[in-house]
C-alpha positions in Angstrom: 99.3 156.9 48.8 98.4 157.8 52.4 101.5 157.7 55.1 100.4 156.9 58.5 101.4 160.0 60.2 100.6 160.9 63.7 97.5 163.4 62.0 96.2 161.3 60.2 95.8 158.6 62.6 94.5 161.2 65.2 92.0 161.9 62.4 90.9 158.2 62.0 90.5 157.8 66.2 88.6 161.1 66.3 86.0 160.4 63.3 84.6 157.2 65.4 83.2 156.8 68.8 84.8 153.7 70.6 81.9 152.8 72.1 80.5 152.0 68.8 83.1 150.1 67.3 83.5 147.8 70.8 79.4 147.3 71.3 80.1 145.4 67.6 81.8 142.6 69.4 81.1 143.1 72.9 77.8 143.9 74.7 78.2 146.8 76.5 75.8 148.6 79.0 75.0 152.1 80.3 76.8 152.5 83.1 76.1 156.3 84.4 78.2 158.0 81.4 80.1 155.0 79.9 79.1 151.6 79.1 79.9 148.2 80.9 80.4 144.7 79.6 82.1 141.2 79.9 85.5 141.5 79.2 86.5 139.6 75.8 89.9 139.6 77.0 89.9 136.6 80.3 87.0 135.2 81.5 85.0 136.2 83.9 81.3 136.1 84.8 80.5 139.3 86.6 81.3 142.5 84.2 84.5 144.7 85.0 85.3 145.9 81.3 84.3 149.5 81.2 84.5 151.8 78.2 85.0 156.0 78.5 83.2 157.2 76.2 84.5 160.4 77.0 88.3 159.6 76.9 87.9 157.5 74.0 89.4 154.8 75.8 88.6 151.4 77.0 90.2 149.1 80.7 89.7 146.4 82.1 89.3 146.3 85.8 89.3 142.8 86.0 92.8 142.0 83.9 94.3 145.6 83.2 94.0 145.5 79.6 93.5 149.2 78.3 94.1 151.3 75.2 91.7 153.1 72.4 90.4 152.1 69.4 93.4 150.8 67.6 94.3 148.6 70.3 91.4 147.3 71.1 91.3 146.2 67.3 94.3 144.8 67.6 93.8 142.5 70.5 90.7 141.4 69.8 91.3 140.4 66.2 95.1 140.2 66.8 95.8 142.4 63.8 98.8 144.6 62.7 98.1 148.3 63.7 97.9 149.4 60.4 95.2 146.8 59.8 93.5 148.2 62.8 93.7 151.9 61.3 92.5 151.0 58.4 89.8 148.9 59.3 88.6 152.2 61.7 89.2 154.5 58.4 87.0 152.1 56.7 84.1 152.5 59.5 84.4 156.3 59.2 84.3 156.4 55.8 87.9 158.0 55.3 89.5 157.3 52.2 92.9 154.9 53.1 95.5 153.4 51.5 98.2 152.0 53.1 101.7 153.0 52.3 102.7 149.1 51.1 106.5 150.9 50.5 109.4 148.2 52.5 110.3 149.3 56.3 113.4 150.1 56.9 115.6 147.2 56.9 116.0 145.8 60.7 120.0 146.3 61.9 119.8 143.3 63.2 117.9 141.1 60.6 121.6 139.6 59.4 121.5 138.1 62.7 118.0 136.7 62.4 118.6 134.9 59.2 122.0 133.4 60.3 120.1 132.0 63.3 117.2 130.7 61.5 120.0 129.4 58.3 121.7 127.7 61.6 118.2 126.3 63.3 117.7 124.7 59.1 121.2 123.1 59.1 120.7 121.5 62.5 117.8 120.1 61.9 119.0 118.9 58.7 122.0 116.9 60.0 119.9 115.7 63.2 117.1 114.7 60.5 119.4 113.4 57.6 122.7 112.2 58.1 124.2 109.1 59.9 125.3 111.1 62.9 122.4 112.2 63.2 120.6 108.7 62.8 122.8 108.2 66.3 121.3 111.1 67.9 118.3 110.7 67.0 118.6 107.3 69.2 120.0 108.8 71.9 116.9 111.1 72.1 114.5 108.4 71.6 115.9 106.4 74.4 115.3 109.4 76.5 111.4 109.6 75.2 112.2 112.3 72.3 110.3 111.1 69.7 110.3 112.2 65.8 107.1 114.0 66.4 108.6 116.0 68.7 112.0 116.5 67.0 109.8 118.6 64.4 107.2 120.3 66.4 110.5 121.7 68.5 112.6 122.1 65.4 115.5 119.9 67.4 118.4 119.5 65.2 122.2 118.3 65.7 125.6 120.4 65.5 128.6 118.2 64.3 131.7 117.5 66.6 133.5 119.0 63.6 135.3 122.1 65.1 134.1 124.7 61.9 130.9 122.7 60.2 128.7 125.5 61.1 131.5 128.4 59.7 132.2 126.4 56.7 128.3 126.5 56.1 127.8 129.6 56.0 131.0 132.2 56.3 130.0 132.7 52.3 126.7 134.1 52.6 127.5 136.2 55.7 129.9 139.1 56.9 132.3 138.6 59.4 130.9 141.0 61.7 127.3 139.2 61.4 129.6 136.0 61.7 130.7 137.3 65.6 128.1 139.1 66.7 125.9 136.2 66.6 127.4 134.3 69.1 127.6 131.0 66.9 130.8 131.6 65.5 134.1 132.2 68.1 136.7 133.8 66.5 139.9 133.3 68.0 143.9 134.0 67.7 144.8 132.3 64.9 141.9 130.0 64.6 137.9 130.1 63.6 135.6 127.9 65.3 131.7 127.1 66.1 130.0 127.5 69.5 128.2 125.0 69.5 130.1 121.3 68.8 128.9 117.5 69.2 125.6 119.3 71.1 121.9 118.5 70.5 120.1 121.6 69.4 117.3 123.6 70.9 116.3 126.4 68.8 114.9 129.2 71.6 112.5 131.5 69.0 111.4 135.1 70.2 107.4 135.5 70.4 107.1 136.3 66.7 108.6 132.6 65.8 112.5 133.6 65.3 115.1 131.9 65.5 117.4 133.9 68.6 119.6 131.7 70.2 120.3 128.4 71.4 120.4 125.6 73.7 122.6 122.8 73.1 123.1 119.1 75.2 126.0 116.8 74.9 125.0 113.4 74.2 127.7 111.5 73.2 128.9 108.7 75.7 132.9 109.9 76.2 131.3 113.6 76.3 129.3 112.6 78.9 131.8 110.7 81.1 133.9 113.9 80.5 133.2 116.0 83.8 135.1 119.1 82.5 132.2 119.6 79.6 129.1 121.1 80.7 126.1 119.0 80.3 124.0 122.2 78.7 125.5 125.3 76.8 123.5 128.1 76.2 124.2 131.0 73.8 125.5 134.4 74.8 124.0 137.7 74.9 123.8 139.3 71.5 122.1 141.8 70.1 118.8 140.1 69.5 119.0 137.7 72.7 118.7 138.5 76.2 118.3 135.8 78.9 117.0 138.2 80.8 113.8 138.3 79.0 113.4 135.4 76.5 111.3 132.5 77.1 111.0 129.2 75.7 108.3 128.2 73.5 106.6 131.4 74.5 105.8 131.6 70.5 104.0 128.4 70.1 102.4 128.8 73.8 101.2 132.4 73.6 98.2 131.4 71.8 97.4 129.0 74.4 98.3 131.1 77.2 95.9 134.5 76.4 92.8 131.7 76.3 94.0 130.1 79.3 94.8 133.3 80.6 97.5 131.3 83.1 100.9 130.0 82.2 103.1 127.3 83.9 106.5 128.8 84.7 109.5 125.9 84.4 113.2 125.9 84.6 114.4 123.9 81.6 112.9 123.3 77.6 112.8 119.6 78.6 110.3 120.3 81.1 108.5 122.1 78.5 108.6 119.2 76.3 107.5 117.0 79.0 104.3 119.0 79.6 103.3 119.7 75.9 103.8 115.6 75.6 101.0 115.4 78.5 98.2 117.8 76.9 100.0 121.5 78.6 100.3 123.6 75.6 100.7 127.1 77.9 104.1 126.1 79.5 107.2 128.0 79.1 111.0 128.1 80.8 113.5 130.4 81.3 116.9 129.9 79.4 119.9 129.5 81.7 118.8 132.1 84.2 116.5 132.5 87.0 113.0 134.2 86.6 113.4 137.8 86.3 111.2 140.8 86.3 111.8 141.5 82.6 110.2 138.0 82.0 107.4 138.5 84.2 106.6 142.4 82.3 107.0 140.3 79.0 104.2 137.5 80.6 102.1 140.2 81.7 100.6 140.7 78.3 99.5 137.2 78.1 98.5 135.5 81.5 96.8 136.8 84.5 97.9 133.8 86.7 101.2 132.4 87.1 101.7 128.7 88.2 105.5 127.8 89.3 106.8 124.3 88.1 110.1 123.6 89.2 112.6 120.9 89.7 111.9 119.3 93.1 115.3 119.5 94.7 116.4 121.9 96.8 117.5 124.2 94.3 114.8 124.4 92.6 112.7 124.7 95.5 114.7 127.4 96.2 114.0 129.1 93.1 110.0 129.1 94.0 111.0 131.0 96.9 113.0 133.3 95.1 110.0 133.7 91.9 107.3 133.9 94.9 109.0 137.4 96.1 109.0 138.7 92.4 105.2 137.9 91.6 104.2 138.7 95.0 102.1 140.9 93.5 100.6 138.8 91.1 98.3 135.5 91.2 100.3 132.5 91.7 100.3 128.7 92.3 103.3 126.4 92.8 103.2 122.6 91.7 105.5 120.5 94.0 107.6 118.2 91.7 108.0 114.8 94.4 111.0 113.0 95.1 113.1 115.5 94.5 112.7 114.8 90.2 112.6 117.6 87.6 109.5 117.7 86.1 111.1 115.8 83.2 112.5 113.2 85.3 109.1 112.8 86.8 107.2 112.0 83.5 109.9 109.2 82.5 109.4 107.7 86.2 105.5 108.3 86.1 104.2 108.3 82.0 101.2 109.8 81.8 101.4 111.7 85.2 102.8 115.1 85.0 99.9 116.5 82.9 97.6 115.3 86.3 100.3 117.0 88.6 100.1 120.5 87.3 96.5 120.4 86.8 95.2 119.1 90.3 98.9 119.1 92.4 98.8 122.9 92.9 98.8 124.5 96.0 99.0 128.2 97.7 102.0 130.5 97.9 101.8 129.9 101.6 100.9 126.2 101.9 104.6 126.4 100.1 106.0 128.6 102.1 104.8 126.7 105.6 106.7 123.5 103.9 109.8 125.6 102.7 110.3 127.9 105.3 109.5 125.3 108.3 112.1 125.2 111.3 114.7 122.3 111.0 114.8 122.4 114.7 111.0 122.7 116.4 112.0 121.9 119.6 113.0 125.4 120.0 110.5 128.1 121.3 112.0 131.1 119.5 112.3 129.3 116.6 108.4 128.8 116.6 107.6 132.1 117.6 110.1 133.3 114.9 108.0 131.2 112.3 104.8 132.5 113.1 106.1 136.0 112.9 106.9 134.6 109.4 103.8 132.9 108.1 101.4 134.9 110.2 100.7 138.0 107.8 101.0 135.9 104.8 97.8 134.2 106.4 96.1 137.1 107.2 96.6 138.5 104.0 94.3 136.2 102.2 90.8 137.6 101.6 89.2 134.1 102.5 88.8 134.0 106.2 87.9 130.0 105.5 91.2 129.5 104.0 92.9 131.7 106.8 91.0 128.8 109.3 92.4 126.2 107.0 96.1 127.4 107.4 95.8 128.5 110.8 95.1 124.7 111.7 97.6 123.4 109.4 100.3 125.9 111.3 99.2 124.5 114.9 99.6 121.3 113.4 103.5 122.0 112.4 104.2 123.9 115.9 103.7 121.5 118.7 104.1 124.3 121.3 100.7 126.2 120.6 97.2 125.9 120.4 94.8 126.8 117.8 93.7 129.8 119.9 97.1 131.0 120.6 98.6 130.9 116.8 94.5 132.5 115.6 95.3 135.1 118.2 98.6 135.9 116.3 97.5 136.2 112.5 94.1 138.1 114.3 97.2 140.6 115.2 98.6 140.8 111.5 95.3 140.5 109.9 94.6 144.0 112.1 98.1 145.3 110.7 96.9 144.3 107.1 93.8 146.1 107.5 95.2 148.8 108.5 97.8 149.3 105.8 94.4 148.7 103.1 92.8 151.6 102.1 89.1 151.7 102.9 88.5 151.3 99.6 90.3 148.1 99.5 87.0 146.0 98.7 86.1 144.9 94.8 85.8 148.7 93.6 86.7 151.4 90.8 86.9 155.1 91.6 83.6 156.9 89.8 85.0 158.0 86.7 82.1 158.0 85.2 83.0 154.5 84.3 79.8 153.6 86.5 76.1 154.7 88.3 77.2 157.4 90.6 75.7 156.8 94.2 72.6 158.2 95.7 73.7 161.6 96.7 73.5 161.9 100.9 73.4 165.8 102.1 74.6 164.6 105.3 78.1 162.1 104.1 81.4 163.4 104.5 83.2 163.4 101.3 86.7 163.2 101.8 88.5 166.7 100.0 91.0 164.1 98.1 89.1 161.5 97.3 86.1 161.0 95.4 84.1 157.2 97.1 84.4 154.3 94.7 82.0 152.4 93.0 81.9 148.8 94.1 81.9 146.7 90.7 82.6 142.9 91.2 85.8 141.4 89.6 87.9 144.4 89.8 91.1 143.7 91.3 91.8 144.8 94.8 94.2 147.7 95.5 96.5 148.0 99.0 96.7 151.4 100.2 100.0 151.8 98.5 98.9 151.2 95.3 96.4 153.8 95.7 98.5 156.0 96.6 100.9 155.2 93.7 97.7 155.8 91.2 97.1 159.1 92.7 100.5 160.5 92.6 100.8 159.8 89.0 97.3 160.9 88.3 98.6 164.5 90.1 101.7 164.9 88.2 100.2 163.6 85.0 97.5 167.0 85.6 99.5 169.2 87.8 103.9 169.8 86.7 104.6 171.4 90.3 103.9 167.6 91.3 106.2 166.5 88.7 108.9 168.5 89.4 108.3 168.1 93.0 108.5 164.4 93.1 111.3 164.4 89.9 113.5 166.8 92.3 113.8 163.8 95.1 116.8 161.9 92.8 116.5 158.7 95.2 112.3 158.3 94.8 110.8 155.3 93.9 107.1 154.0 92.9 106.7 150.7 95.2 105.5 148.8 92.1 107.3 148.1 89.2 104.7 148.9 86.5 104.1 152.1 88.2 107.8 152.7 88.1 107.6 152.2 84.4 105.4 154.8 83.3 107.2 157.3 85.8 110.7 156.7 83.9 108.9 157.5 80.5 107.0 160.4 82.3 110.6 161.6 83.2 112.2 162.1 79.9 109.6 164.2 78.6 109.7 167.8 78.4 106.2 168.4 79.4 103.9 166.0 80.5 100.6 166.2 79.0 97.7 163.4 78.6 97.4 163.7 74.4 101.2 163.9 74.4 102.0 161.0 77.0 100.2 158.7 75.6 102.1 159.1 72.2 104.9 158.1 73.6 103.7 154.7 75.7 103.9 151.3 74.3 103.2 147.5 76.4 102.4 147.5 79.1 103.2 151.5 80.7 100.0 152.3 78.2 98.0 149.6 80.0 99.1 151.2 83.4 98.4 155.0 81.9 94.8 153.9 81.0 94.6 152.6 85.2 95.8 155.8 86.4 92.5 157.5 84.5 90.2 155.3 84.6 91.1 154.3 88.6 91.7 157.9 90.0 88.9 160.7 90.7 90.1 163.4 92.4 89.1 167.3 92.5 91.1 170.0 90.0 92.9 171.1 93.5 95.5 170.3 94.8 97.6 171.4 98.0 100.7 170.6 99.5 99.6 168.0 102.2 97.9 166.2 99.6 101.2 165.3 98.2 103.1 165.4 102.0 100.7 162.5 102.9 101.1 160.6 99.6 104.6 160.6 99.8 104.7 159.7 103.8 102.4 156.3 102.5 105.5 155.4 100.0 108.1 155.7 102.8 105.8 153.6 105.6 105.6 151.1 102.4 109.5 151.3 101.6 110.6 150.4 105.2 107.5 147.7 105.8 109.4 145.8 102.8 112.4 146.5 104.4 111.8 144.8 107.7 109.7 141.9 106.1 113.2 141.3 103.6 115.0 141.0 107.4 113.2 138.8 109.1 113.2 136.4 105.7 116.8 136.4 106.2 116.9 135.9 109.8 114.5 132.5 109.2 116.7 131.6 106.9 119.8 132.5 109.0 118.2 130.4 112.0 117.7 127.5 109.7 121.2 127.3 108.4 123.0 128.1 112.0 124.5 130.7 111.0 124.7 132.7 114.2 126.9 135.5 113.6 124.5 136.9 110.8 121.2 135.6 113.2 122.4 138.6 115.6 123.5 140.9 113.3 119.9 140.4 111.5 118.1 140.8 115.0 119.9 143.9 115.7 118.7 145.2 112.3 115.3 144.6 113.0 115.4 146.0 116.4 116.3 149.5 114.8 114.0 149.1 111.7 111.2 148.7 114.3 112.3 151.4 116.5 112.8 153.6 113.3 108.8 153.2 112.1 108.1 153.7 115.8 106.9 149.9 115.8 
């Protein structure tokens, strides 16, 4: 019976050409040496899926996804990789079988089942027991129907102080018992974590049980101001708040056809929104939103629209998200009166579903709204503003919608005419042009991944850089991201590069994703394309397949190459450095606090004088 060993699955991948097995679900087209198509992955209308016949490899320029044969199998179908192998084997005419033998057992699967042997005896006791007949009120009264009881697997934890031990101490070990983070053990004394709490089973995205959130519901726990109205579980070995999200499991499905998802704070808004027709909404479990969540959302959604409470703390938290997906697509629904978007759906039935379809607006509409002076009577203040809201205008590609927010700033600042604040984003928008690459129009590099130009005798072709291919849909790259995708193109080809660039302890890639791949890249002993991509998995493999299909560049190299591609990622580093400051010195302005206004204006002072500004 055939293992799946790394030869034999090289094998399989070798004895097919990708471009055959892809053209059987796709329609591809011959596009100078590889083939272009619609991508089956998000929707789009202009082609931007290209396919290297020569690589063996397939990415998307339009959503990022990437990978070879296998994966493209798996996606599409969304089928196990074996499946995937075998169903390639299959088209080769290879011989297979699967090894069927048991996986090794998962260390932590003790866990799993206690969780999911918990999530069975909540629900039970919500479902089936006169406490739970009380509860089940309560919930009712708050719009919780029994529909929705079972579709979110809500169950019920006694007030008795060991119910859940007592359960199930017989069927696990003590250590299983603790590390879970449902059983306390304490001096002298055993007890559960969760007591006299409504249950919300959190599952990961495979549909297991990981952790909890429970509410108290009861009327003397809820007059008691010492108990916390929700308790969430603790770390533990299979449960991270850092990156779980809930209902991700029942919304993923949802989410890749959409190819958006709503981002909310709490599971009750999520409950809300699946009661008014949003299936693709998840929330984040006692924690704010977090890069780990955003790399695990990646894989699913290409937009990312912000739904949070509507008080000042949760318009806060927009603020806060908008800085993490700043480089990603993003709406924010404004929640009114200051509701949750719970509360808003008990005060307005029927409403919320409207909302978040048709209430969206831009990042910067937001941001004008959020960020706006309390006191506009003062000139600096104005001036301080615009200094603010100015390059996050010019920034957007649409100069319509650039006219649109200009007039809606002169509108807000009763100092300055429409001429005067146009003047000032004209200034940024120059600034943001600059720090584009030329090439910073819809585009891919010529990799072969499309028609090369019409050859001109008399063009000046740069010595580093090979002119891109224009291709509507791809996504568009700032200057710094180019330069990222070169870097790693030159030390995935060239290890003087990458043990150049390894050598500087404190360097960073700009962007997180490119970050990723370097870390992996690191840890290797030699870097090498066959062997790199062995070793990638998520989304760094995605990011690998950008770097090759993205970059052309000529087989030399020389050392001002890499001088002026590491200068780019220090004008980058300290451009985010003095944006950061004068966020802080808005903010500082708006709360009075004077002491850090100056220290904040000093800072800026230098930073400028340090880039030479």
């Amino acid at each position: 019976m055939a293992l799946l060993d790394k030869v034999k699955i090289e094998e399989i991948r070798s004895s097919v050409n990708i471009v055959d097995v892809i053209s059987q679900h796709v329609h591809l087209s011959k596009a100078g040496t590889n083939y272009l198509g619609l991508c089956p992955f998000h929707g789009e209308k202009t082609p931007s899926f290209n396919v290297n016949s020569q690589k063996q490899f397939y990415h998307c320029f339009g959503c990022g996804k990437s990978g070879d044969v296998f994966k493209f199998l798996e996606d599409y179908k969304e089928i196990p990789f074996r499946d995937a192998v075998k169903e390639v084997a299959d088209i080769a005419g290879i011989p297979l079988e699967i090894d069927t033998r048991p996986v090794k057992d998962n260390p932590n699967q003790a866990i799993y089942d206690l969780h999911t042997q918990a999530a069975r005896i909540y629900h039970t006791v919500l479902t089936a027991t006169e406490e739970g007949a009380k509860a089940r009120e309560y919930l009712l009264n708050r719009g919780i129907s029994d529909e929705i009881i079972e579709k979110f697997n809500i169950g019920l934890s006694l007030s008795d102080n060991d119910f859940l031990y007592q359960s199930v101490k017989q069927k696990f070990e003590e250590s299983v018992l603790t590390n879970s983070g449902l059983i306390t053990f304490a001096e002298n004394r055993i007890f559960d974590s969760f007591r006299g709490r409504i249950m919300f089973p959190l599952n990961n995205e495979r549909g297991q049980v990981i952790a909890f959130s429970g509410r108290i519901w009861r009327s003397e726990d809820l007059d008691n101001k010492t108990l916390a109205k929700y308790k969430n579980s603790t770390t533990t070995p299979i449960f991270n708040k850092s990156e779980a999200l809930y209902n991700l499991d029942r919304a993923g499905k949802s989410i890749k056809k959409t190819h958006e998802v709503y981002l909310m704070e709490g599971f009750m808004d999520v409950i809300a929104a699946y009661e008014n027709g949003i299936s693709n909404a998840v929330a984040s479990m006692g924690t704010a939103l977090t890069e780990g969540h955003i790399r695990k959302l990646r894989s699913y959604a290409h937009k990312f629209v912000l739904v949070y409470d509507g008080d000042k703390a949760g318009q806060n938290a927009i603020y806060k998200a908008l800085n993490l997906l700043s480089s990603e697509d993003v709406e924010v629904v404004r929640i009114p009166d200051g509701l949750d978007p719970d509360e808003y759906n008990k005060a307005y039935p029927d409403a919320l579903g409207t909302l978040m379809t048709t209430g969206r607006m831009a990042p910067v509409e937001f941001l004008m709204d959020h960020l706006r002076p309390a006191n506009l009577t003062n000139l600096q203040a104005q001036l301080d503003f615009i200094d603010l809201i100015g390059p996050k205008i010019a920034a957007i590609d649409s100069l319509t919608a650039q006219d649109a927010y200009i007039k809606r700033l002169v509108e807000i600042l009763p100092d300055f005419e429409y001429n005067q604040v146009e003047s000032a984003v004209n200034q940024r928008r120059e600034n943001v042009i600059d720090s584009q690459s030329i090439y910073d129009e819809s585009f891919m590099f010529d990799d072969g991944m499309a028609p090369p130009p019409e050859e001109d005798d008399d063009a000046y072709v740069d010595p580093t850089l090979v002119a891109p291919i224009p291709v509507m849909g791809a996504k568009k790259l700032s200057q710094i991201e180019l330069s990222e995708l070169q870097l790693l193109h030159r030390m995935i080809y060239h290890p003087s590069v990458m043990a150049r660039v390894v050598a500087a302890n404190d360097f960073q890639f700009v962007h997180r994703r490119y970050q990723d791949l370097f870390e992996v890249m690191k840890d290797l002993e030699e870097v090498e394309e066959t062997n790199l991509v062995g070793q990638l998995t998520g989304e760094a493999t995605e990011t690998f397949y950008e770097v090759l299909s993205t970059v052309n560049v000529p087989d030399d190299i020389s050392d001002q190459e890499i001088d002026d591609l590491l200068k780019n990622f220090v004008k980058a580093a300290n451009g985010t450095q003095l944006q950061a400051l004068q966020d802080q010195l808005v903010q500082a302005k708006q709360t009075g606090n004077s002491a850090l206004e100056l220290q904040l204006t000093l800072q800026i002072i230098a930073q400028k004088q340090q880039d030479g500004v």
